[in-house]
C-alpha positions in Angstrom: 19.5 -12.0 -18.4 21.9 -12.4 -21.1 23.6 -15.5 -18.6 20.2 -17.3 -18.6 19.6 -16.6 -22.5 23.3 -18.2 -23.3 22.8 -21.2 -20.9 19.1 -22.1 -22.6 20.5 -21.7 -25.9 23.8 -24.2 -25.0 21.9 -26.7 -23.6 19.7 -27.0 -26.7 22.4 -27.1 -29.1 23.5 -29.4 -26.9 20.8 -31.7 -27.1 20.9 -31.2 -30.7 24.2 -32.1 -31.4 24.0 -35.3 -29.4 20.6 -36.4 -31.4 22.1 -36.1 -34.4 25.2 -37.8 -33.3 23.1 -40.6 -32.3 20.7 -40.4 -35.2 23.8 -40.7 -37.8 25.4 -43.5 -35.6 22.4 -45.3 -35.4 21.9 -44.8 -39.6 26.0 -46.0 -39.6 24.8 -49.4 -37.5 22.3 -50.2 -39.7 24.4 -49.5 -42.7 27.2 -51.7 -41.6 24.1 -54.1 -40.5 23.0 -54.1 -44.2 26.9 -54.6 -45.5 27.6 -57.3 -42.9 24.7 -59.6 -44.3 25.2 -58.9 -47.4 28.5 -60.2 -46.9 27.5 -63.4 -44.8 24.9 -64.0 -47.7 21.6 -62.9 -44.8 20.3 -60.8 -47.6 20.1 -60.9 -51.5 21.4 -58.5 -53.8 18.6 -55.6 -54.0 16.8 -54.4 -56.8 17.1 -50.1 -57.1 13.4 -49.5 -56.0 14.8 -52.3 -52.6 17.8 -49.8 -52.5 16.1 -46.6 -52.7 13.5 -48.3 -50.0 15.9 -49.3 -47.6 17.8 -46.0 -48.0 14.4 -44.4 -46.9 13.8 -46.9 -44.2 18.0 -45.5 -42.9 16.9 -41.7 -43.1 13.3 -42.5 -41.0 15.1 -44.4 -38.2 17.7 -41.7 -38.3 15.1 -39.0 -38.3 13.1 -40.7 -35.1 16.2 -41.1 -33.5 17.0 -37.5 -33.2 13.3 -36.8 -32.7 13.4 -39.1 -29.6 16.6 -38.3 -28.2 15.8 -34.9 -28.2 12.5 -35.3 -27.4 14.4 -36.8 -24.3 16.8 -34.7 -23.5 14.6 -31.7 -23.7 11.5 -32.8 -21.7 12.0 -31.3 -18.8 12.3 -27.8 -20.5 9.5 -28.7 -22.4 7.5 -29.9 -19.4 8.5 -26.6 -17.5 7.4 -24.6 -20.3 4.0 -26.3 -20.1 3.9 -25.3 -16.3 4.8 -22.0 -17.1 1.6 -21.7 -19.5 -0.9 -23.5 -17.2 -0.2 -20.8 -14.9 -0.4 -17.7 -16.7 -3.8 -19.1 -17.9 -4.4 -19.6 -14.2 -3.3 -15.9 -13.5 -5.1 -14.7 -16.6 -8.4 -16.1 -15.3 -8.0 -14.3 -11.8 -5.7 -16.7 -9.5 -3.5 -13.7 -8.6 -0.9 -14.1 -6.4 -0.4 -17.4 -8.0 3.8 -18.3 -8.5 5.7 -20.5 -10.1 8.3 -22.9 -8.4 12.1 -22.1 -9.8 14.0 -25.1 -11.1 16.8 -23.9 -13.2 18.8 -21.6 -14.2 18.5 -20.6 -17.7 15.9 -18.0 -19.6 12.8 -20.2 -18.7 13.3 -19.6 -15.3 14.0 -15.6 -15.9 10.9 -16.1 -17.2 8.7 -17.5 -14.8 10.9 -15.3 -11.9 9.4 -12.5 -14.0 5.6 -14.0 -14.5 6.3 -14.4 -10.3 6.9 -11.1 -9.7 4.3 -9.8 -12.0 1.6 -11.8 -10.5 2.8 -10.7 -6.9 2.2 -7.1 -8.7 -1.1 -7.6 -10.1 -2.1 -9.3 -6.4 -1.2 -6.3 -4.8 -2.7 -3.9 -7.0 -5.9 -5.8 -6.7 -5.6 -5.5 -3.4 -5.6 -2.2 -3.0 -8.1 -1.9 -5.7 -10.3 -3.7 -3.4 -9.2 -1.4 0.1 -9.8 1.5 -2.1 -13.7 0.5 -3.0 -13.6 -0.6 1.1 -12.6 2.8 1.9 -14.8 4.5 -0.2 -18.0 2.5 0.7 -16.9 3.1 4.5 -16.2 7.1 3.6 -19.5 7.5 2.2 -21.3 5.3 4.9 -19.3 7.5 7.9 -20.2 10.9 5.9 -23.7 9.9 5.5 -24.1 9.3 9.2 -22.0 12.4 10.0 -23.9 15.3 8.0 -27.4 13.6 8.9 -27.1 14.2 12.6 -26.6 17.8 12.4 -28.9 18.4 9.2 -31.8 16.6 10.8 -32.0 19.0 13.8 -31.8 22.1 11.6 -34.7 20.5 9.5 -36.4 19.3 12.8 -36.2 23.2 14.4 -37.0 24.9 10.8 -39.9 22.9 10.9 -41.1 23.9 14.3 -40.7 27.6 13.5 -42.3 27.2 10.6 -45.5 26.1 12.3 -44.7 28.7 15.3 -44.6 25.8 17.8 -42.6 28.1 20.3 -44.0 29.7 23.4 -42.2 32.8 23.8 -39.9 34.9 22.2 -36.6 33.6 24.7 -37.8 29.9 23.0 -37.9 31.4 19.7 -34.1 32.5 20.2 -32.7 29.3 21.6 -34.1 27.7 18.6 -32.7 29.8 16.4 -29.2 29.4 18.4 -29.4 25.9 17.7 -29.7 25.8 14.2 -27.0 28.2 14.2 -25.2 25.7 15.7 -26.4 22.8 14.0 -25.1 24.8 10.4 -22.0 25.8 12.0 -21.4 22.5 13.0 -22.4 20.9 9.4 -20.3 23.4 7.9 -16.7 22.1 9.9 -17.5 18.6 8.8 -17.7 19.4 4.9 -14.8 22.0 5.5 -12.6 18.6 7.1 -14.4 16.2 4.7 -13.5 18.6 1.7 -9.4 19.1 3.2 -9.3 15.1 3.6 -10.3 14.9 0.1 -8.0 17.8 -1.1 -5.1 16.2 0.7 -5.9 12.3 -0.3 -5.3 13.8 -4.0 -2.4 13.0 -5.9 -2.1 16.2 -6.9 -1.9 18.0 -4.0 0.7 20.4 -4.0 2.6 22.4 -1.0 3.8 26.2 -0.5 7.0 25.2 1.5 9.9 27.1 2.6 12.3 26.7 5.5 11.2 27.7 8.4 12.7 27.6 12.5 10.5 25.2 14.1 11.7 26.0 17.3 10.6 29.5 17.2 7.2 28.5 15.2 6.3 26.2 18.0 7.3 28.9 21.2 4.7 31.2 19.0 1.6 28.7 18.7 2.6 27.6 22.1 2.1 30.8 23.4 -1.4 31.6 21.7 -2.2 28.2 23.7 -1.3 29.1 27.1 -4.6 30.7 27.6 -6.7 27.8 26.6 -4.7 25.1 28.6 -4.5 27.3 31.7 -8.2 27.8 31.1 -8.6 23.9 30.8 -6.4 23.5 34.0 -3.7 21.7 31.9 0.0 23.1 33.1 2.0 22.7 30.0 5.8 22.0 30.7 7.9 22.4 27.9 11.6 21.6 26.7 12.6 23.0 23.3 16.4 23.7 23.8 17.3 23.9 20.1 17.9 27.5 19.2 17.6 27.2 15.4 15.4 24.4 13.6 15.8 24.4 9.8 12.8 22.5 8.5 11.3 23.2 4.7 7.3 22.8 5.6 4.3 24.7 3.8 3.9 26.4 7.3 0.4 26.6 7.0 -0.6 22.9 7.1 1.9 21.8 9.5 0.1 24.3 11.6 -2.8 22.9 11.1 -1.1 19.2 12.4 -0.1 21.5 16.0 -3.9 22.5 16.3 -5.1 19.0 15.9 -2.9 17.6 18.6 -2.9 20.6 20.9 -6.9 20.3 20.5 -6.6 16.9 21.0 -4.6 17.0 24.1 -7.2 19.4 25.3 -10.1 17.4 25.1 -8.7 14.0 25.9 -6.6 15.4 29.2 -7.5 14.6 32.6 -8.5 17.5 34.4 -6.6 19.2 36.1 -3.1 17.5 34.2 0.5 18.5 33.1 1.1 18.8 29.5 4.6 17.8 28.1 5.5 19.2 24.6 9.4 18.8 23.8 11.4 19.3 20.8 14.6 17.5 20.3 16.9 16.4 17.7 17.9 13.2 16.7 20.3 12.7 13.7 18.4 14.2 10.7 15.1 14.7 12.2 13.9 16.8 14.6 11.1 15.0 17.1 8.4 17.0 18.5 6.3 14.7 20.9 3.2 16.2 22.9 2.1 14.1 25.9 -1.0 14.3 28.4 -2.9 11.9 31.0 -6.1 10.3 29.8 -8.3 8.4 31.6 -7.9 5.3 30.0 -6.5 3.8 26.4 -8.3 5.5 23.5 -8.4 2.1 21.0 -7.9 -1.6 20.8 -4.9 -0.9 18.5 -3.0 2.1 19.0 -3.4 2.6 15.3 -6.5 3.4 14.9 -6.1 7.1 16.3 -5.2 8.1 12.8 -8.2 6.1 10.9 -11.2 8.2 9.6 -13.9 9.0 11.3 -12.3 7.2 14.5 -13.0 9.0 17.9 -12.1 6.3 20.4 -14.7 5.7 23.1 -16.9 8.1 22.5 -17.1 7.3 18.3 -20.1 9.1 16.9 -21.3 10.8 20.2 -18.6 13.5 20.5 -20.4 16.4 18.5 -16.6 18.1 18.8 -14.9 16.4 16.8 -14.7 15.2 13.3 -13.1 12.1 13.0 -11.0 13.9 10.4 -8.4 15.8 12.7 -5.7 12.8 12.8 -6.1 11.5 9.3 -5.8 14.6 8.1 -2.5 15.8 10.3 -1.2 12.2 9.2 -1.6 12.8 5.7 -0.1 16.3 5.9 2.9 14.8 7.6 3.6 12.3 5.2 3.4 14.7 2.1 6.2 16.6 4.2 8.3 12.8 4.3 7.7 13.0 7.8 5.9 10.7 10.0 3.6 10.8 12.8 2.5 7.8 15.2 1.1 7.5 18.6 1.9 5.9 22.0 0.4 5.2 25.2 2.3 3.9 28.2 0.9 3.9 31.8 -2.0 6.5 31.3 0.0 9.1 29.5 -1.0 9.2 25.8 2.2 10.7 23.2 1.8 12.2 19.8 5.6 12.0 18.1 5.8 14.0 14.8 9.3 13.2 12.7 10.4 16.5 10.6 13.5 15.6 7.7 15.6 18.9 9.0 16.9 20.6 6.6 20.5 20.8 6.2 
C-alpha cells in the first residue's frame, strides 16, 4: 500500500512542479515580451497604476497556466476519481456486485481494488441473506406440511371417539393404536426438527474425545446384524485397520452410522449385499457404506443431503423425516469431516471423511 501511496503522491508533485515551471516561464515570456517592446518603442513608458496592472495581468496568466497544466496533467486521476464515486453511489443504492475497472497503479487504484472487493463482499452477504430467508420460508412451509399430516389423524380419530363412532371394542383399540402412532410419529419429527435446529446453531458445541473407529464401527455393526439379516441384506465388510484414532463427540457421530445404516435398510433391494469398509487414506480415514437400489434416488446426486428430501417417494414415506441426511451432514462438518454421496450402476455409496487424529 505504502508503493501505491508514494507513486500517487510523485506523480502529483510531479505535475505540480512542471505547472509552475511552465506558469513562471510563461510569466518570464511575457516579461521579456514587455522589455522587448519597450525597447523597439511597441509600447510607451507606463504610468505606476499601468505597471502595477500589467504586473497583475503577469501573476493571472501565470496562475491559469499552472491551473491548466495541471488541470491537464491530472485529469485522468481526476476523471478516475469521479468513476470511483459514481460507483460507490451506485453500490450505495443497491448495485451490489458492481466493480470498478483497474487502470493504474497508484493509491486510487488500491482504492477502488478495495471498493471491488468490498462490493464482491456485500454481494455475497446479500446473497446468502437472501438463501437464508429462502431457507427459512421453505423450512417452515416443509414443517408445516410435515406436522399436519400426522396431527390431523390424531384430531380426525379423537374426534370419532369422542362421538363413540366405533362398533366394537377391537375398533375402539385400533383407533387408539393409531393415534398412538400418529403422536409417536409427530413426536420424531419435532425431536429431528428440534436436533436440525440445535445443530444449524452457531453455537453448538461437541463432547469429543478420541476414540478407535475401527472398534466403534465392529460394535454398531454388530447390534445391526440382526436387522439386516432380518431385512435379507448380507453385509460384507472390510475394516482391516486395527487402531483408528479419531477425536469425535461419539454420540453424534453415532447418530450419522444410524442414519445411513437405516438408510441402507430402507432403500436396499431385497434380498442385497451390503458393503461397509473402512480404510485409510493419508490423514483421513474413509468409511463408505454401499447397497443396490432400484433406481437413482434424485436428479442431482446432491440433493440426498437437502431438507426434507426423500427421493421418489418425497412426502409419502411416513418413515422417514427428511431430516436424517441433513442432519448426519451437518454433524460431519462440525467434526471437519465431510460426507457426500455416489451412485454408479445401481449401487448407491455413502463416503464419510474423518481428520484422524495423529
Amino acid at each position: 500500500m505504502r508503493k501505491f501511496g508514494n507513486k500517487l503522491v510523485a506523480k502529483l508533485l510531479g505535475a505540480i512542479a512542471i505547472s509552475f515551471l511552465v506558469s513562471l516561464g510563461m510569466m518570464a515570456l511575457i516579461i521579456l515580451s514587455n522589455v522587448y517592446l519597450q525597447k523597439m518603442n511597441y509600447l510607451k513608458e507606463f504610468s505606476i497604476w499601468s505597471s502595477y496592472f500589467m504586473i497583475l495581468l503577469q501573476f493571472s496568466a501565470a496562475i491559469l497556466t499552472f491551473i491548466a497544466v495541471f488541470f491537464i496533467m491530472a485529469r485522468k486521476k481526476i476523471l478516475y476519481l469521479k468513476l470511483i464515486t459514481e460507483s460507490v453511489h451506485h453500490i450505495a443504492n443497491g448495485k451490489l456486485g458492481l466493480t470498478i475497472k483497474i487502470k493504474s497503479r497508484d493509491e486510487l487504484t488500491q482504492l477502488a481494488q478495495n471498493i471491488n472487493g468490498m462490493s464482491k463482499e456485500l454481494e455475497k452477504k446479500f446473497e446468502h441473506e437472501r438463501q437464508l430467508e429462502r431457507s427459512k420460508s421453505e423450512l417452515i412451509s416443509n414443517v408445516s406440511h410435515d406436522l399436519r399430516t400426522p396431527l390431523t389423524s390424531i384430531i380426525g380419530y379423537l374426534d370419532l371417539l369422542k362421538k363413540g363412532q366405533y362398533n366394537s371394542k377391537a375398533q375402539f383399540q385400533e383407533y387408539l393404536q393409531t393415534i398412538d402412532s400418529k403422536s409417536q410419529r409427530l413426536k420424531y419429527l419435532i425431536d429431528e426438527l428440534f436436533e436440525y435446529t440445535h445443530l444449524s446453531s452457531p453455537d453448538v458445541k461437541l463432547t469429543c474425545k478420541e476414540a478407535d473407529l475401527s472398534g466403534l464401527l465392529e460394535q454398531i455393526i454388530g447390534e445391526y446384524i440382526p436387522i439386516f439379516e432380518k431385512e435379507r441384506l448380507s453385509v460384507q465388510k472390510s475394516i482391516a485397520e486395527d487402531n483408528v484414532p479419531v477425536v469425535m463427540d461419539i454420540e453424534k457421530m453415532v447418530r450419522v452410522y444410524d442414519n445411513l445404516f437405516m438408510n441402507a435398510i430402507k432403500y436396499s433391494r431385497k434380498p442385497s449385499e451390503l458393503f461397509i469398509s473402512l480404510e485409510i487414506i493419508g490423514d483421513k480415514a474413509l468409511l463408505k457404506i454401499s447397497n443396490k437400489v432400484e433406481g437413482f434416488p434424485a436428479d442431482n446426486i446432491d440433493k440426498l443431503f437437502e431438507r426434507f428430501f426423500r427421493g421418489d417417494k418425497a412426502r409419502t414415506d411416513q418413515q422417514g423425516s427428511g431430516l436424517g441426511l441433513a442432519i448426519s451432514k451437518r454433524i460431519v462438518e462440525l467434526h471437519n469431516g465431510n460426507i457426500h454421496a455416489d451412485y454408479r450402476e445401481g449401487w448407491m455409496s455413502f463416503i464419510v471423511e474423518h481428520p484422524l487424529h495423529i
